[in-house]
C-alpha positions in Angstrom: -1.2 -11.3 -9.3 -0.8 -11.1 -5.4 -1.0 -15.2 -5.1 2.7 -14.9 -6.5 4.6 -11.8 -5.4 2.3 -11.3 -2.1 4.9 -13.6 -0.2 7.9 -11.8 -1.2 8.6 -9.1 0.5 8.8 -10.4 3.8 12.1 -12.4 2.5 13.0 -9.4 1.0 13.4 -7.8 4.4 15.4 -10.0 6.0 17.6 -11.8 3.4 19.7 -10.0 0.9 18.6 -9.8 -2.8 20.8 -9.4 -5.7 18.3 -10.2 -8.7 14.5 -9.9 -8.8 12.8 -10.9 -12.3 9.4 -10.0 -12.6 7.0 -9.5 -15.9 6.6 -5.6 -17.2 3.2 -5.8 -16.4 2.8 -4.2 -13.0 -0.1 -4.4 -10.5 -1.9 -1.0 -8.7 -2.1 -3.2 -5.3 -0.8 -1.7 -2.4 1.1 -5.5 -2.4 3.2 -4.7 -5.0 3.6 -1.1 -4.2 5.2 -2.7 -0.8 7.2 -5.6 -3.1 8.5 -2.6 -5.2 9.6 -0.9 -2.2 11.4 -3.8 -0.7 13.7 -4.6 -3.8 14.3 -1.0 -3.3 15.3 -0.6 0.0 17.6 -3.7 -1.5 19.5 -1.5 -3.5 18.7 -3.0 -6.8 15.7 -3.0 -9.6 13.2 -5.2 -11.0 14.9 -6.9 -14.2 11.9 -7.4 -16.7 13.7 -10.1 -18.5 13.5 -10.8 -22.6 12.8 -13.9 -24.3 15.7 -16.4 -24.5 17.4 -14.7 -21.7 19.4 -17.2 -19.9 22.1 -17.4 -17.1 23.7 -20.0 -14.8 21.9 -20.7 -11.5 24.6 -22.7 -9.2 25.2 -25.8 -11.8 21.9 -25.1 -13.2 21.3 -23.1 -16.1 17.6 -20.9 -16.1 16.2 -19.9 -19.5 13.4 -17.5 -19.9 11.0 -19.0 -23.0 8.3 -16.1 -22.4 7.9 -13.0 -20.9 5.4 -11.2 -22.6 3.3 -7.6 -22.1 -0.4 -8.4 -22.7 -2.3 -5.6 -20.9 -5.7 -7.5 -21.5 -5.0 -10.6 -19.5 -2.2 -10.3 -16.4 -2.1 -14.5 -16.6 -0.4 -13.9 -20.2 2.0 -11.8 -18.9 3.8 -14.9 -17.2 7.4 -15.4 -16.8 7.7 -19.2 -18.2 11.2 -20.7 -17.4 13.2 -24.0 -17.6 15.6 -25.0 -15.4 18.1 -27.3 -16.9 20.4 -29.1 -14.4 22.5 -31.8 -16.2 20.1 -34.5 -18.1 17.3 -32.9 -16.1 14.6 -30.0 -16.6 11.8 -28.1 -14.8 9.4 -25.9 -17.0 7.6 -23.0 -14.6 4.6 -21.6 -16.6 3.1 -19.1 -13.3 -0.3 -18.5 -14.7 0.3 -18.7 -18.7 -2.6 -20.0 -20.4 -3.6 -21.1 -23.7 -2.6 -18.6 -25.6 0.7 -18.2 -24.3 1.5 -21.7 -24.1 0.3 -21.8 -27.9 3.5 -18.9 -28.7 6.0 -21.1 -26.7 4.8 -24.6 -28.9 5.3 -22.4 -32.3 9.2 -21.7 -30.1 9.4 -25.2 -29.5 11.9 -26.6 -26.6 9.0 -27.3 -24.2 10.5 -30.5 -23.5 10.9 -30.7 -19.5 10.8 -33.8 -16.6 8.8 -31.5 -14.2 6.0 -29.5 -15.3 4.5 -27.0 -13.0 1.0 -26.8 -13.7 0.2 -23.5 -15.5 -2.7 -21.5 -12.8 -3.1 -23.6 -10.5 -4.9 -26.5 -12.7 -7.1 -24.4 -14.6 -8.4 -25.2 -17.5 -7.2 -22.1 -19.0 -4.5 -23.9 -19.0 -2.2 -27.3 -19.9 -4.0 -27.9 -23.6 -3.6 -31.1 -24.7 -0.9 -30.1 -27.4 1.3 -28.2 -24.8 1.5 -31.4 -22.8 2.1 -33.3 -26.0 5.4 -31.0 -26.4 6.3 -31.2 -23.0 5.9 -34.6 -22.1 6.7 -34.9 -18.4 7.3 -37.4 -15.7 6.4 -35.4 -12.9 3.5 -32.7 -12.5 3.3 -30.1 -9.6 -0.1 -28.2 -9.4 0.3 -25.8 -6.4 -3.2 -24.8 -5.2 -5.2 -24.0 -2.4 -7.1 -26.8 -0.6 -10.9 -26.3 -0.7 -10.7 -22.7 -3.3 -13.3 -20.8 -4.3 -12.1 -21.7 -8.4 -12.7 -25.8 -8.0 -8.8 -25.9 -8.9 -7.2 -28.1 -10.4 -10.3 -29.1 -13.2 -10.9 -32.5 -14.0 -10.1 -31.6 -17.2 -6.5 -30.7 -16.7 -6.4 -33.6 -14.5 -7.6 -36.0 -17.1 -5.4 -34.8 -19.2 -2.2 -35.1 -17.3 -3.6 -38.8 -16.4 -4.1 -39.6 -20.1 -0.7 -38.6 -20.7 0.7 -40.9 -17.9 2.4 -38.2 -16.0 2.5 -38.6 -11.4 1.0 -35.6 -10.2 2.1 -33.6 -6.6 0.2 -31.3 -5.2 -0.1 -28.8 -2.6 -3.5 -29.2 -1.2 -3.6 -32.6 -0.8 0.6 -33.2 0.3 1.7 -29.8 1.4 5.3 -29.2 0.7 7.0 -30.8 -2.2 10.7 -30.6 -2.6 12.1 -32.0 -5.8 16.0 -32.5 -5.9 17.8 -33.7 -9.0 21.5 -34.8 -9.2 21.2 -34.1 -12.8 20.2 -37.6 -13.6 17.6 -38.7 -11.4 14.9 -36.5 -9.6 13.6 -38.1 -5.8 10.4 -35.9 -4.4 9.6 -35.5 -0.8 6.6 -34.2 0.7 5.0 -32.7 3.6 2.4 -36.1 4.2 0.4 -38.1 1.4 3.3 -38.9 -0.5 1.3 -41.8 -2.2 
Protein backbone atom coordinates (compact mmCIF):
# COMPACT_ATOMS: atom_id res chain seq x y z
CA UNK A 1 0.00 0.00 0.00
CA UNK A 2 1.20 3.62 -0.90
CA UNK A 3 1.36 4.55 3.13
CA UNK A 4 4.76 2.43 2.88
CA UNK A 5 6.48 2.59 -0.45
CA UNK A 6 4.84 6.17 -1.41
CA UNK A 7 7.99 7.88 0.37
CA UNK A 8 10.48 5.98 -1.39
CA UNK A 9 11.22 7.09 -4.45
CA UNK A 10 12.18 10.42 -3.74
CA UNK A 11 15.41 8.83 -1.72
CA UNK A 12 15.72 6.76 -4.48
CA UNK A 13 16.58 9.71 -6.71
CA UNK A 14 19.08 11.12 -4.93
CA UNK A 15 20.92 8.49 -2.83
CA UNK A 16 22.33 5.40 -4.30
CA UNK A 17 20.45 1.97 -3.81
CA UNK A 18 22.05 -1.39 -3.88
CA UNK A 19 19.10 -3.65 -2.38
CA UNK A 20 15.36 -3.02 -2.39
CA UNK A 21 13.16 -5.89 -0.71
CA UNK A 22 9.63 -5.60 -1.38
CA UNK A 23 6.61 -8.36 -1.08
CA UNK A 24 5.63 -10.17 -4.68
CA UNK A 25 2.42 -8.61 -4.42
CA UNK A 26 2.52 -5.54 -6.55
CA UNK A 27 0.18 -2.46 -6.65
CA UNK A 28 -1.48 -0.94 -10.15
CA UNK A 29 -0.83 2.75 -8.60
CA UNK A 30 0.85 5.08 -10.58
CA UNK A 31 3.04 5.28 -6.97
CA UNK A 32 4.49 2.16 -7.46
CA UNK A 33 4.69 2.31 -11.15
CA UNK A 34 7.10 5.49 -10.25
CA UNK A 35 8.86 3.36 -7.12
CA UNK A 36 9.50 0.60 -9.79
CA UNK A 37 10.90 3.01 -12.10
CA UNK A 38 13.24 4.57 -9.63
CA UNK A 39 14.99 1.15 -8.45
CA UNK A 40 15.33 0.98 -12.11
CA UNK A 41 16.89 3.94 -13.14
CA UNK A 42 19.14 2.50 -10.00
CA UNK A 43 20.45 -0.21 -11.94
CA UNK A 44 19.17 -2.99 -9.78
CA UNK A 45 15.69 -5.05 -9.12
CA UNK A 46 13.21 -5.59 -6.60
CA UNK A 47 14.44 -8.71 -4.48
CA UNK A 48 11.12 -10.44 -3.35
CA UNK A 49 12.73 -12.13 -0.51
CA UNK A 50 11.80 -15.95 0.94
CA UNK A 51 11.14 -17.04 4.25
CA UNK A 52 14.15 -17.41 6.56
CA UNK A 53 16.20 -15.25 4.30
CA UNK A 54 18.69 -13.61 6.35
CA UNK A 55 21.90 -11.43 5.89
CA UNK A 56 24.21 -9.06 7.92
CA UNK A 57 23.12 -5.43 8.20
CA UNK A 58 26.33 -3.41 9.62
CA UNK A 59 26.74 -5.63 13.06
CA UNK A 60 23.19 -6.37 12.82
CA UNK A 61 21.87 -9.38 11.33
CA UNK A 62 18.03 -8.97 9.44
CA UNK A 63 15.90 -12.11 9.10
CA UNK A 64 12.91 -12.33 6.97
CA UNK A 65 10.07 -14.57 9.17
CA UNK A 66 7.35 -13.87 6.42
CA UNK A 67 6.91 -12.82 3.07
CA UNK A 68 3.93 -14.23 1.82
CA UNK A 69 1.68 -13.96 -1.66
CA UNK A 70 -2.05 -13.57 -0.58
CA UNK A 71 -3.80 -11.92 -3.50
CA UNK A 72 -7.07 -11.46 -1.28
CA UNK A 73 -5.67 -9.29 1.35
CA UNK A 74 -2.34 -6.88 0.29
CA UNK A 75 -1.89 -6.39 4.52
CA UNK A 76 -0.98 -10.34 4.39
CA UNK A 77 1.39 -9.92 1.94
CA UNK A 78 3.81 -8.12 4.58
CA UNK A 79 7.40 -8.40 4.77
CA UNK A 80 7.79 -9.28 8.76
CA UNK A 81 11.50 -8.96 9.93
CA UNK A 82 13.72 -8.99 13.00
CA UNK A 83 16.63 -7.28 13.49
CA UNK A 84 19.03 -8.82 15.82
CA UNK A 85 21.88 -6.61 17.05
CA UNK A 86 23.86 -8.32 19.90
CA UNK A 87 21.38 -9.28 23.02
CA UNK A 88 18.89 -7.00 21.28
CA UNK A 89 15.90 -7.46 18.64
CA UNK A 90 13.36 -5.36 16.70
CA UNK A 91 10.29 -7.39 15.03
CA UNK A 92 8.73 -5.19 11.91
CA UNK A 93 5.27 -6.72 11.03
CA UNK A 94 4.24 -3.63 8.08
CA UNK A 95 0.56 -4.34 8.00
CA UNK A 96 0.44 -8.25 8.86
CA UNK A 97 -2.57 -9.13 10.54
CA UNK A 98 -4.08 -11.93 12.25
CA UNK A 99 -3.76 -14.37 10.07
CA UNK A 100 -0.31 -13.89 9.32
CA UNK A 101 0.83 -13.32 12.63
CA UNK A 102 -0.98 -16.74 13.44
CA UNK A 103 1.64 -18.60 10.58
CA UNK A 104 4.66 -16.85 12.22
CA UNK A 105 3.43 -18.20 16.09
CA UNK A 106 3.10 -21.90 14.45
CA UNK A 107 7.21 -20.65 13.14
CA UNK A 108 7.94 -19.59 16.49
CA UNK A 109 10.98 -17.06 17.22
CA UNK A 110 8.74 -14.04 17.62
CA UNK A 111 10.65 -13.17 20.63
CA UNK A 112 11.82 -9.40 20.12
CA UNK A 113 12.51 -6.03 22.62
CA UNK A 114 10.78 -3.70 20.13
CA UNK A 115 7.68 -4.53 18.47
CA UNK A 116 6.46 -2.31 15.78
CA UNK A 117 2.83 -2.29 15.93
CA UNK A 118 1.36 -4.42 13.03
CA UNK A 119 -1.12 -1.57 10.72
CA UNK A 120 -0.86 1.05 12.48
CA UNK A 121 -2.71 -0.21 15.82
CA UNK A 122 -5.47 -1.91 14.23
CA UNK A 123 -7.21 -4.34 15.56
CA UNK A 124 -6.66 -6.52 12.74
CA UNK A 125 -3.80 -6.78 14.28
CA UNK A 126 -1.37 -7.63 17.61
CA UNK A 127 -3.78 -10.69 18.97
CA UNK A 128 -3.30 -11.38 22.34
CA UNK A 129 -1.34 -14.68 21.63
CA UNK A 130 1.17 -12.94 19.10
CA UNK A 131 2.02 -10.54 21.97
CA UNK A 132 2.17 -13.47 24.36
CA UNK A 133 5.08 -14.86 21.91
CA UNK A 134 6.69 -11.76 21.43
CA UNK A 135 6.79 -10.24 24.66
CA UNK A 136 8.33 -6.84 24.26
CA UNK A 137 9.59 -3.94 26.27
CA UNK A 138 9.07 -1.32 23.82
CA UNK A 139 6.08 -0.81 21.33
CA UNK A 140 6.17 1.61 18.26
CA UNK A 141 2.72 2.29 16.63
CA UNK A 142 3.50 4.71 13.66
CA UNK A 143 0.19 6.44 12.77
CA UNK A 144 -1.30 9.44 11.55
CA UNK A 145 -2.63 11.94 14.16
CA UNK A 146 -6.32 12.53 13.96
CA UNK A 147 -6.95 9.49 10.86
CA UNK A 148 -9.88 8.67 9.32
CA UNK A 149 -9.48 4.69 10.80
CA UNK A 150 -9.57 5.85 14.78
CA UNK A 151 -5.87 4.12 14.78
CA UNK A 152 -4.42 2.75 17.09
CA UNK A 153 -7.88 0.78 18.83
CA UNK A 154 -8.24 0.72 22.33
CA UNK A 155 -8.22 -2.68 21.88
CA UNK A 156 -4.63 -3.10 20.66
CA UNK A 157 -3.90 -0.57 23.18
CA UNK A 158 -5.27 -2.46 26.06
CA UNK A 159 -3.69 -5.12 25.12
CA UNK A 160 -0.21 -3.92 24.86
CA UNK A 161 -1.03 -2.11 28.42
CA UNK A 162 -2.08 -5.52 29.86
CA UNK A 163 0.98 -6.90 28.83
CA UNK A 164 3.11 -4.17 30.53
CA UNK A 165 4.83 -3.06 27.38
CA UNK A 166 5.90 1.40 27.03
CA UNK A 167 4.37 2.37 23.98
CA UNK A 168 5.90 5.39 21.32
CA UNK A 169 4.09 6.70 18.96
CA UNK A 170 4.09 8.94 16.00
CA UNK A 171 1.07 11.05 16.40
CA UNK A 172 1.41 11.98 19.71
CA UNK A 173 5.68 12.24 19.85
CA UNK A 174 6.68 12.59 16.21
CA UNK A 175 9.97 11.10 15.53
CA UNK A 176 11.31 8.16 17.49
CA UNK A 177 14.76 7.03 17.12
CA UNK A 178 15.68 3.81 18.92
CA UNK A 179 19.52 3.02 19.24
CA UNK A 180 20.83 -0.16 20.78
CA UNK A 181 24.47 -0.89 21.64
CA UNK A 182 23.48 -4.41 21.63
CA UNK A 183 22.67 -4.43 25.30
CA UNK A 184 20.67 -1.67 26.18
CA UNK A 185 18.12 0.34 23.85
CA UNK A 186 17.74 4.45 24.82
CA UNK A 187 14.65 6.14 22.63
CA UNK A 188 14.58 9.74 21.72
CA UNK A 189 11.77 11.61 20.34
CA UNK A 190 10.62 14.51 18.48
CA UNK A 191 8.53 16.09 21.85
CA UNK A 192 6.24 14.16 24.40
CA UNK A 193 8.78 11.86 25.42
CA UNK A 194 6.75 11.09 28.65
Amino acid sequence: HEDHFGGLSAPLSVMPVGTVYAPDAESDSKAYQTFKRKVAEQNTEIIHPVNYENFPFGSANVEILACPDDADNLNNTSIVLKVTHGNKSFLFTGDAEREEEQTLLDKGILKSDVLKVGHHGSDTSTSYPFLREVMPEYAVISVGKGNSYGHPTEEVLSHLRDADVKVYRTDLQGDIIMNSDGDNITVTTAKNEN
